[in-house]
MARLOFI-204617 format. One line per 4 residues: number of its first residue (from 1); for each residue x, y, z of N, C-alpha, C. Coordinates in steps of 0.02 Angstrom, whole numbers, padded with zeros to 5 digits. Example, Ala and Ser with C-alpha at 12.3 -4.5 7.8 and 13.67 -1.06 7.14 Angstrom:
BEGIN
1 = 00660,-00284,00390,00615,-00225,00390,00660,-00165,00390 ~ 00642,-00112,00354,00684,-00053,00357,00645,00002,00394
This chain:
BEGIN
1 = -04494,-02720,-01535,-04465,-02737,-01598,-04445,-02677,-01639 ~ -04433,-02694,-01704,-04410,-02656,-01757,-04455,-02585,-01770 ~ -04518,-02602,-01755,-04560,-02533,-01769,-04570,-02489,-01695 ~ -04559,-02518,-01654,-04542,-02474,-01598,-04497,-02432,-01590
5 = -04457,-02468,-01624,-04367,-02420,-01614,-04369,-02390,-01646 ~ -04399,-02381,-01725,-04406,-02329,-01767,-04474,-02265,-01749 ~ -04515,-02305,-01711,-04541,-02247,-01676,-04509,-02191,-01631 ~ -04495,-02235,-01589,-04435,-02192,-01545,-04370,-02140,-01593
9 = -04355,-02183,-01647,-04310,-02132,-01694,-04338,-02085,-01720 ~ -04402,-02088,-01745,-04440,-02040,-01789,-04452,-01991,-01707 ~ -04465,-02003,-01647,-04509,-01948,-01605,-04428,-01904,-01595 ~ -04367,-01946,-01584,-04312,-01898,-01552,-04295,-01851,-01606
13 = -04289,-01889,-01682,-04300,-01841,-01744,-04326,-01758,-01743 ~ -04367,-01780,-01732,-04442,-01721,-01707,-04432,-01682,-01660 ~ -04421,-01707,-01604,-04412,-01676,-01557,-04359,-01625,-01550 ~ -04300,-01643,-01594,-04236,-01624,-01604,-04243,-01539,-01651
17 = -04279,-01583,-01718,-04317,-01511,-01753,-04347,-01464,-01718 ~ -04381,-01482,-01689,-04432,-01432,-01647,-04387,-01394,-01613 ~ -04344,-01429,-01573,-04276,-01371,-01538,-04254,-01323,-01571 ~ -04211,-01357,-01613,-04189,-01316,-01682,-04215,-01273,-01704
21 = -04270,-01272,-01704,-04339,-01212,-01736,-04348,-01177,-01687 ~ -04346,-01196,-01621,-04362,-01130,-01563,-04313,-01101,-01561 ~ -04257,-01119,-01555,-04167,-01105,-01555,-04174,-01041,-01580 ~ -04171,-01060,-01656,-04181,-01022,-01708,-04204,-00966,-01728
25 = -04257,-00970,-01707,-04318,-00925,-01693,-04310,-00863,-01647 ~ -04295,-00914,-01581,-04294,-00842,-01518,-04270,-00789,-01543 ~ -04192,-00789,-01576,-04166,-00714,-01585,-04230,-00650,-01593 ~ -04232,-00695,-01659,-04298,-00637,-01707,-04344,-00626,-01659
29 = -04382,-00668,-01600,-04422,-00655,-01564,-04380,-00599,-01502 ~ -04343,-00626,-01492,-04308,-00563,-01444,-04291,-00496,-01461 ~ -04260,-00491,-01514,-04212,-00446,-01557,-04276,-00416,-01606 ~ -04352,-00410,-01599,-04388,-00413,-01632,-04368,-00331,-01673
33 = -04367,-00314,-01710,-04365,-00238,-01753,-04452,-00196,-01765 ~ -04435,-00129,-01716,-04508,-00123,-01743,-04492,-00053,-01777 ~ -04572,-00058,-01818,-04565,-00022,-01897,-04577,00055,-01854 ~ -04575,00110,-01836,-04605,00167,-01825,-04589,00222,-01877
37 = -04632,00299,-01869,-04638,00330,-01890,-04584,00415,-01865 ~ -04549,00446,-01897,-04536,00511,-01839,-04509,00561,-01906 ~ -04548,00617,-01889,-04558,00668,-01930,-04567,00649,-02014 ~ -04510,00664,-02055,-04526,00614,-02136,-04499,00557,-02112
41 = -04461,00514,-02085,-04434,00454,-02081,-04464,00394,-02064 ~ -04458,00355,-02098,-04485,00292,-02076,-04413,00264,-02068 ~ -04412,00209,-02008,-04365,00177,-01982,-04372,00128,-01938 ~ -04330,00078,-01938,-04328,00026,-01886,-04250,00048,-01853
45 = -04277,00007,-01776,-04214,-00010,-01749,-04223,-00058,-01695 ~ -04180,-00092,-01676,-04196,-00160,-01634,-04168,-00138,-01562 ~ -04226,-00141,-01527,-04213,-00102,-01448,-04180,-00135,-01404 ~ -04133,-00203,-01438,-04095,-00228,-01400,-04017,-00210,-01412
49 = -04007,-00190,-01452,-03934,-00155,-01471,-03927,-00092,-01496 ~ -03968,-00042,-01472,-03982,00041,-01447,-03934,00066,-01529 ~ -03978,00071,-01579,-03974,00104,-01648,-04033,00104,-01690 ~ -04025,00161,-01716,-04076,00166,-01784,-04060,00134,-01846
53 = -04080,00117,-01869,-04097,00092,-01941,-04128,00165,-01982 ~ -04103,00199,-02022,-04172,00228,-02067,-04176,00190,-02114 ~ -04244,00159,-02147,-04266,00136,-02200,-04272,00167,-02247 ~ -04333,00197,-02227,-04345,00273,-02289,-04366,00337,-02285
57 = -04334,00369,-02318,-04363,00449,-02292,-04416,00448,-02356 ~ -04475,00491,-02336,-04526,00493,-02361,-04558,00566,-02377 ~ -04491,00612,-02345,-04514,00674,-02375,-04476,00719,-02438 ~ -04505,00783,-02441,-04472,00823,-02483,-04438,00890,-02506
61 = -04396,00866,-02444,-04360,00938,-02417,-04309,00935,-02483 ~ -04259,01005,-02495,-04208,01008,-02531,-04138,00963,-02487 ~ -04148,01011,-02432,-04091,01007,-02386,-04094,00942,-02331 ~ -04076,00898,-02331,-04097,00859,-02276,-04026,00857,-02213
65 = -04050,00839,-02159,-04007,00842,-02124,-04048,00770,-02076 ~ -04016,00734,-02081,-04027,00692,-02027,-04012,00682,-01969 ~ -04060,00664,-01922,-04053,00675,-01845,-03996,00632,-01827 ~ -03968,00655,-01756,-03925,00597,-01726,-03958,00543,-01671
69 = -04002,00590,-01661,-04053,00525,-01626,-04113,00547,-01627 ~ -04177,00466,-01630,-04220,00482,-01617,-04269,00453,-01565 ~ -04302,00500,-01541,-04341,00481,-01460,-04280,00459,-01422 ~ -04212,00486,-01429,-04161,00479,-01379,-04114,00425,-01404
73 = -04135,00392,-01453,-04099,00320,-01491,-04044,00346,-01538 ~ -03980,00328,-01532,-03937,00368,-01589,-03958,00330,-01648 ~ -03966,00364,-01715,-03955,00351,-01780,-03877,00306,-01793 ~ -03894,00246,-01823,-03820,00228,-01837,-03823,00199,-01884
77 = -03869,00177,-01941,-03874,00156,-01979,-03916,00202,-02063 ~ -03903,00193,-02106,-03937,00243,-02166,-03942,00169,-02211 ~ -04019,00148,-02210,-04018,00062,-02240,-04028,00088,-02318 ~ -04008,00011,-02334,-04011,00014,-02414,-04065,00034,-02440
81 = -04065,00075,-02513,-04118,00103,-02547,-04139,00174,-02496 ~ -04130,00192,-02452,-04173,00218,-02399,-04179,00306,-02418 ~ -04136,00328,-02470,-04174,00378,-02503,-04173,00395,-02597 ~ -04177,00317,-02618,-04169,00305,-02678,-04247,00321,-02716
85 = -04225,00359,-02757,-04265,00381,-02824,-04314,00443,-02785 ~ -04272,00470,-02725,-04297,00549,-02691,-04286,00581,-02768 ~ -04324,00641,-02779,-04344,00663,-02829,-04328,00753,-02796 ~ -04323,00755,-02738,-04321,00817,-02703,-04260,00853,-02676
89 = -04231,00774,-02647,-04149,00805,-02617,-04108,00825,-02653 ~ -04077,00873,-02618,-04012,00912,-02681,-03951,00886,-02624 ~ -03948,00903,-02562,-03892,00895,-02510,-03928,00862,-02449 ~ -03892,00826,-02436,-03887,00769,-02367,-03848,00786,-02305
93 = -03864,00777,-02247,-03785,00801,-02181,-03813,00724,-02156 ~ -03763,00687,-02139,-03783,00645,-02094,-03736,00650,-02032 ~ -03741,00625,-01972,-03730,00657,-01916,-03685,00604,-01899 ~ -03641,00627,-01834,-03574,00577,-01825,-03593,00524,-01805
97 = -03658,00500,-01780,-03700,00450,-01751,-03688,00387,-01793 ~ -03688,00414,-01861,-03695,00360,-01911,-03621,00318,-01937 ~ -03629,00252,-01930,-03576,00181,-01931,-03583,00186,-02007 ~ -03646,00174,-02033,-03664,00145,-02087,-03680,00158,-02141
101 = -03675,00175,-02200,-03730,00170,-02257,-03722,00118,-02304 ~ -03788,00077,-02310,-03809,00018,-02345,-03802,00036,-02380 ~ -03817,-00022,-02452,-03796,-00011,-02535,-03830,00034,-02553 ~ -03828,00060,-02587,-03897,00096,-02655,-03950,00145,-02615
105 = -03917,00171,-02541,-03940,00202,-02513,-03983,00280,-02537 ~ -03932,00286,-02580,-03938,00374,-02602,-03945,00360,-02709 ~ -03961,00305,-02710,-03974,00294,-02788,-04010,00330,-02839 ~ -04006,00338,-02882,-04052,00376,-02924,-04086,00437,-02898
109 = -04054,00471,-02852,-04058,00553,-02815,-04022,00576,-02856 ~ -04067,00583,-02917,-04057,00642,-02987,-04053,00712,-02958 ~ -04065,00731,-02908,-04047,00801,-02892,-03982,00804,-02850 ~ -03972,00765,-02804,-03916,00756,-02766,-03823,00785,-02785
113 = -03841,00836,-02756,-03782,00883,-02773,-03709,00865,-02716 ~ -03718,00878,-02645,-03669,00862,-02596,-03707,00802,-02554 ~ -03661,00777,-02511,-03677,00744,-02455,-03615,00747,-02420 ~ -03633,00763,-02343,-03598,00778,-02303,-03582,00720,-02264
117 = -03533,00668,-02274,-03509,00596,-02232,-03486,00624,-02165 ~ -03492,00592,-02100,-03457,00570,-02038,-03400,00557,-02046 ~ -03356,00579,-01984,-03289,00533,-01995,-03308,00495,-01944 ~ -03355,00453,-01930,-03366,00403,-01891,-03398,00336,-01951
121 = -03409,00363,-01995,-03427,00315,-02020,-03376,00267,-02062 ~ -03391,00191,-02042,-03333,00147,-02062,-03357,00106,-02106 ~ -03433,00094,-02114,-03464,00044,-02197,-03491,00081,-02237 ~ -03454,00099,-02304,-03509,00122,-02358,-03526,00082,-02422
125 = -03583,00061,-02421,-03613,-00009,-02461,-03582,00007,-02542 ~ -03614,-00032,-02570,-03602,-00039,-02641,-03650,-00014,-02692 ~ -03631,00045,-02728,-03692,00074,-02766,-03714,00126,-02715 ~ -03687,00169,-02678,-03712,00214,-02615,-03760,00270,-02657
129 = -03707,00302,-02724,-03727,00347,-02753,-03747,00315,-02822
């Protein structure tokens, strides 16, 4: 009868979600991003599409020069905020490695005199400087 069939509607319901949710899911489980550490830098990058992420640099050099790769991984990304409210940097080099710089990357770097861009690089976010 009537409450059977709505059983059966409510389990394919469910069942359907549950797909949807693994679906969903796998990427992030595949594509997982892990957080590591290398020299001042903290950075992610997702070891399924061979790039760095830097998050944040964490030191306090004048001069920075960022690597083009690390542990053999090219740098291709400079993420948002990722050396905002540095208190230390005066000049930046980033290396031809790099596609990217996220928004508000280099923000409130009250000392920040030059930065040296790629001509490889083709996104520069909003609010960089």
């Amino acid at each position: 009868g009537a409450p059977m069939k709505n059983r059966k509607t409510l389990q394919m319901v469910f069942g359907t979600a549950l797909l949807l949710l693994v679906v969903c899911l796998m990427p992030s489980l595949v594509f997982a991003k892990t957080k590591k550490t290398y020299k001042d830098y903290k950075y992610t990058y997702n070891e399924q599409k061979d790039g760095i992420k830097i998050l944040k640099y964490t030191g306090n050099a004048k001069r920075v020069k960022v690597p083009a790769k690390i542990n053999g991984v090219k740098v291709e990304t400079i993420g948002r905020e990722a050396f905002c409210l540095n208190q230390y940097v005066e000049e930046i080099v980033l290396p031809e490695t790099v596609r990217v710089v996220e928004r508000e990357a280099f923000r409130s770097c009250r000392r920040l005199k030059k930065a040296v861009l790629p001509k490889s690089l083709e996104t520069l976010g909003k609010g960089v400087f």
